[in-house]
C-alpha positions as CSV (number, residue, x, y, z in Angstrom):
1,X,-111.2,43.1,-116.0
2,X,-112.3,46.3,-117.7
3,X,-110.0,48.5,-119.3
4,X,-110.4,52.6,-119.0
5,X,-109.1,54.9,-121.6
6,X,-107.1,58.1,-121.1
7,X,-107.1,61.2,-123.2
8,X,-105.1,63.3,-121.1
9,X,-103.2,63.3,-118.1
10,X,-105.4,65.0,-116.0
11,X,-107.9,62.1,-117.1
12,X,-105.3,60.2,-115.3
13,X,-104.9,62.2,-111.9
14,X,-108.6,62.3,-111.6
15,X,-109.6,58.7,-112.2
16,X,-106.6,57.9,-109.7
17,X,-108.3,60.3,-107.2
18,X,-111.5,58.7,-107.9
19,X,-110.1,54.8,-107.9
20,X,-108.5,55.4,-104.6
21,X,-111.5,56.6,-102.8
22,X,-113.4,53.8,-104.0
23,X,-111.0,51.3,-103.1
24,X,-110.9,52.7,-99.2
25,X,-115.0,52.1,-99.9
26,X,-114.3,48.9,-100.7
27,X,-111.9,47.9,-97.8
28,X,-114.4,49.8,-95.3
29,X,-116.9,47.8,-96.4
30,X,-114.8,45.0,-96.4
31,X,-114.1,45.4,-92.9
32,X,-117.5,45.9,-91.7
33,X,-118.6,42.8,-93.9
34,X,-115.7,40.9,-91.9
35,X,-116.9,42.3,-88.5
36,X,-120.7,40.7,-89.4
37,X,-119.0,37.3,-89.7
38,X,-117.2,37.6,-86.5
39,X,-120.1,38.5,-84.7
40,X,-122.2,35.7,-85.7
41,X,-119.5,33.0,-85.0
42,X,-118.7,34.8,-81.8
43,X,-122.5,34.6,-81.0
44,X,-122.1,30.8,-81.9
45,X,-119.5,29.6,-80.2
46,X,-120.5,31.5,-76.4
47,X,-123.5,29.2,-77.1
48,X,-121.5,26.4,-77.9
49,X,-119.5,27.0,-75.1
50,X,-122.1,27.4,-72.6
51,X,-121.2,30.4,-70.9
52,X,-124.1,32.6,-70.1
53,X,-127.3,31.5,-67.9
54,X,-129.2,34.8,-69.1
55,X,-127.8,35.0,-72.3
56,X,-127.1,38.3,-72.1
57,X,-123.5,38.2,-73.0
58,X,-124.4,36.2,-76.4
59,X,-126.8,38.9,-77.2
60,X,-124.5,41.5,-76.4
61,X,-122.2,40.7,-79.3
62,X,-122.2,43.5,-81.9
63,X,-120.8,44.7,-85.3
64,X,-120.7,48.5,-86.1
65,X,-119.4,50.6,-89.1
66,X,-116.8,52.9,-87.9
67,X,-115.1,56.4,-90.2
68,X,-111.8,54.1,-90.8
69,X,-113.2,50.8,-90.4
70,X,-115.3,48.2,-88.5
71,X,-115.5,46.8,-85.1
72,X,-116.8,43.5,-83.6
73,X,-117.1,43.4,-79.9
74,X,-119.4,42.4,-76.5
75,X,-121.3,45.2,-75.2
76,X,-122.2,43.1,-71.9
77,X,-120.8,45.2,-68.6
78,X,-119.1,41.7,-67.9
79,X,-118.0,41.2,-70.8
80,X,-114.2,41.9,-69.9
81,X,-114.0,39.4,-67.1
82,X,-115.8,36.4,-69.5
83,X,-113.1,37.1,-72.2
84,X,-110.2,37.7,-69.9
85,X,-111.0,36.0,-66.7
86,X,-110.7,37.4,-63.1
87,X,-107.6,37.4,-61.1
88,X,-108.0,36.5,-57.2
89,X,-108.3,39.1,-55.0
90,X,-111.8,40.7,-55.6
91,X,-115.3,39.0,-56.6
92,X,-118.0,39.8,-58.7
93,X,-121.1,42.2,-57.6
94,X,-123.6,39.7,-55.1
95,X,-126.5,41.5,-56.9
96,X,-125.1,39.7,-59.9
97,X,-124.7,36.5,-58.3
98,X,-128.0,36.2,-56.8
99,X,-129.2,36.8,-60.7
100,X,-127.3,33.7,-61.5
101,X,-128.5,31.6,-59.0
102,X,-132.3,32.4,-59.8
103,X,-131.6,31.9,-63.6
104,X,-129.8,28.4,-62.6
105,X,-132.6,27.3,-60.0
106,X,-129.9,26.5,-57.7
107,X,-132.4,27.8,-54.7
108,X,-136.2,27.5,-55.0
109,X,-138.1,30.7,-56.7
110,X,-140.7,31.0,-53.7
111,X,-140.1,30.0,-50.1
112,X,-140.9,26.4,-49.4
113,X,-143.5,26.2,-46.5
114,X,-142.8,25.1,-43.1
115,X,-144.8,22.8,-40.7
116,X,-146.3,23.6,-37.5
117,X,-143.8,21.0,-35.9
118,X,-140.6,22.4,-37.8
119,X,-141.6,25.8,-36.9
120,X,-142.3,25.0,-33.2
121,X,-138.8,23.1,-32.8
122,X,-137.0,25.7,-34.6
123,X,-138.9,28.6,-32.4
124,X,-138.0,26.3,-29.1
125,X,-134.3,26.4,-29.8
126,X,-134.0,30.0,-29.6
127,X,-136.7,30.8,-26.7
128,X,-135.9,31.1,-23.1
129,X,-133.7,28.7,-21.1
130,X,-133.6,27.5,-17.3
131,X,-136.4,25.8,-15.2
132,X,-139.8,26.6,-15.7
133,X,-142.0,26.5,-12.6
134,X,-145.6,27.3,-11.6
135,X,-148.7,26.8,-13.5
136,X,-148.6,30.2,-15.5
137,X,-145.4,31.1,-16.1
138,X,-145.3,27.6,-18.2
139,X,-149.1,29.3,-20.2
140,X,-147.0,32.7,-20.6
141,X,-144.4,30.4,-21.9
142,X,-146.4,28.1,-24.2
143,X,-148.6,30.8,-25.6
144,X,-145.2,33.1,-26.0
145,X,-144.0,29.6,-28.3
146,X,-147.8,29.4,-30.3
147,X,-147.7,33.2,-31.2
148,X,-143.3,32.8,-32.0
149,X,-144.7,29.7,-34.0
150,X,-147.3,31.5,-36.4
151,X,-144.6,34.3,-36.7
152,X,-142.6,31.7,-38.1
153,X,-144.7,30.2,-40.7
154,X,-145.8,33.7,-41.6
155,X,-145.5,33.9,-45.5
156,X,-143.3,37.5,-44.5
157,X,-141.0,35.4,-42.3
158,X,-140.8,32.8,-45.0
159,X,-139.5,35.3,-47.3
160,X,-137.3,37.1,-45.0
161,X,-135.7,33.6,-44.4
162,X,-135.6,32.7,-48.3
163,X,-133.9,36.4,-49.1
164,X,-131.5,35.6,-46.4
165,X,-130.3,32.5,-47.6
166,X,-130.2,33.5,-51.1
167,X,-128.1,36.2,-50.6
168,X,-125.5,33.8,-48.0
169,X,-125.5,31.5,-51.1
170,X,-124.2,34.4,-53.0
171,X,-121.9,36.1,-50.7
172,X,-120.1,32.6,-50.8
173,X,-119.9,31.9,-54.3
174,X,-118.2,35.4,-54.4
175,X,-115.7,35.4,-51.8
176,X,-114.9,31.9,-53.6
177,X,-114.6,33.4,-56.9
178,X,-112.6,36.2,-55.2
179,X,-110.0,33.8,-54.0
180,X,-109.7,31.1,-56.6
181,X,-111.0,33.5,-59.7
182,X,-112.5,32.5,-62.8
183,X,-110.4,31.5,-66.3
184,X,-110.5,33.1,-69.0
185,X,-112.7,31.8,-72.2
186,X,-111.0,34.3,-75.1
187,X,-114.0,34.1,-77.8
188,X,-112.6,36.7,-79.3
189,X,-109.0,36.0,-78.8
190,X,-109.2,32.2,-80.7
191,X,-111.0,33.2,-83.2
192,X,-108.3,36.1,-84.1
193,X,-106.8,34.1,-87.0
194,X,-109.8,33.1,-88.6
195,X,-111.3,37.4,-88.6
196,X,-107.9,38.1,-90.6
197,X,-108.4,35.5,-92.9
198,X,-112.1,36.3,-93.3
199,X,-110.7,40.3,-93.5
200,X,-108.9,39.3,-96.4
201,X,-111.4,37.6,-98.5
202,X,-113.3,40.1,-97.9
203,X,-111.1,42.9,-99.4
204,X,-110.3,40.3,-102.3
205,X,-114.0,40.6,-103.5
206,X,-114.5,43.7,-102.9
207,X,-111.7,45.1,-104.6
208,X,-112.4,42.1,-107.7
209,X,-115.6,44.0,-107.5
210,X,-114.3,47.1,-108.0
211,X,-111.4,46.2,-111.1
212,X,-114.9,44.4,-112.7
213,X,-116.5,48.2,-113.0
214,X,-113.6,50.8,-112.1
215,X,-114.5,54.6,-111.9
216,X,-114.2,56.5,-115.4
């Protein structure tokens, strides 16, 4: 440790002055150095643990300097809800939902294509009922079916189709969510412990630093 010699007492009031801004340095630093270590375990265990399909929210994880301090947190908007969990009672956006799906393949990217004899059948089951007599009211009816059935197969009315049953997929998935809701996963809040422990390391070097080469 290295020694600093006093000639007078105002020597003494200004290397006090001087030592305690440079150990608030120190513990800011400290903090921030703390913050960096909770971030990237954070980062590690939300892969660990699986959570995000897009990886956004283990991307979102940050570590910032602040005046008195540091912070380590999740800048992700649903960041709250993964940490925390959702209560029953309201789900998440469908716009969010469909994102997941798409990112989790559960439903093809493009619309699959549909046979001439699918398309026909399914055409036939919503067209006109009752008995069909006389020679052209069965041609009106047949070519009404052939143009109904090209509609169909129509790469629009594939889409329209496909975009419909996306978003019934994930309408469902968030009226489920809404009345079961999801658990919380507490990244942040198990590794508490551990980010105070690290905190205090931290200041222990820094401030070993510091009694190594003190301010004169």
């Amino acid at each position: 440790m290295a020694t600093v010699h006093l000639r007078t007492l105002r020597d003494l009031e200004r290397v006090i002055g001087v030592l305690g801004w440079h150990m608030e340095a120190a513990i800011r630093e400290a903090a921030f150095k703390a913050a960096q270590w909770g971030e990237a375990r954070a980062v590690r265990e939300t892969t660990r643990a699986r959570i995000s399909a897009s990886q956004t929210f283990a991307r979102s994880w940050i570590s910032r300097r602040l005046k008195d301090g540091a912070v380590v947190g999740n800048s992700a908007k649903h960041a709250y809800f993964v940490e925390r969990g959702r209560k029953p009672g309201k789900g998440p956006p469908v716009d969010a939902i469909e994102a997941w799906i798409k990112l989790k393949k559960l439903m093809p990217d493009k619309p699959p294509k549909v046979s001439k004899q699918a398309a026909r059948k399914a055409v036939i089951g919503r067209g006109p009922s009752g008995n069909i007599s006389g020679a052209k009211q069965r041609a009106r009816l047949n070519k009404d079916i052939a143009l109904r059935t090209k509609i169909h197969r129509s790469d629009y009315a594939r889409a329209y189709r496909h975009r419909l049953a996306l978003k019934a997929m994930a309408l469902n998935i968030s009226r489920k969510i809404a009345r079961r809701g999801t658990k919380a996963r507490f990244i942040l809040g198990h590794m508490l412990q551990a980010l105070g422990k690290r905190y205090h390391k931290e200041i222990k070097r820094e401030l070993g630093k510091l009694a190594l080469s003190p301010p004169r």
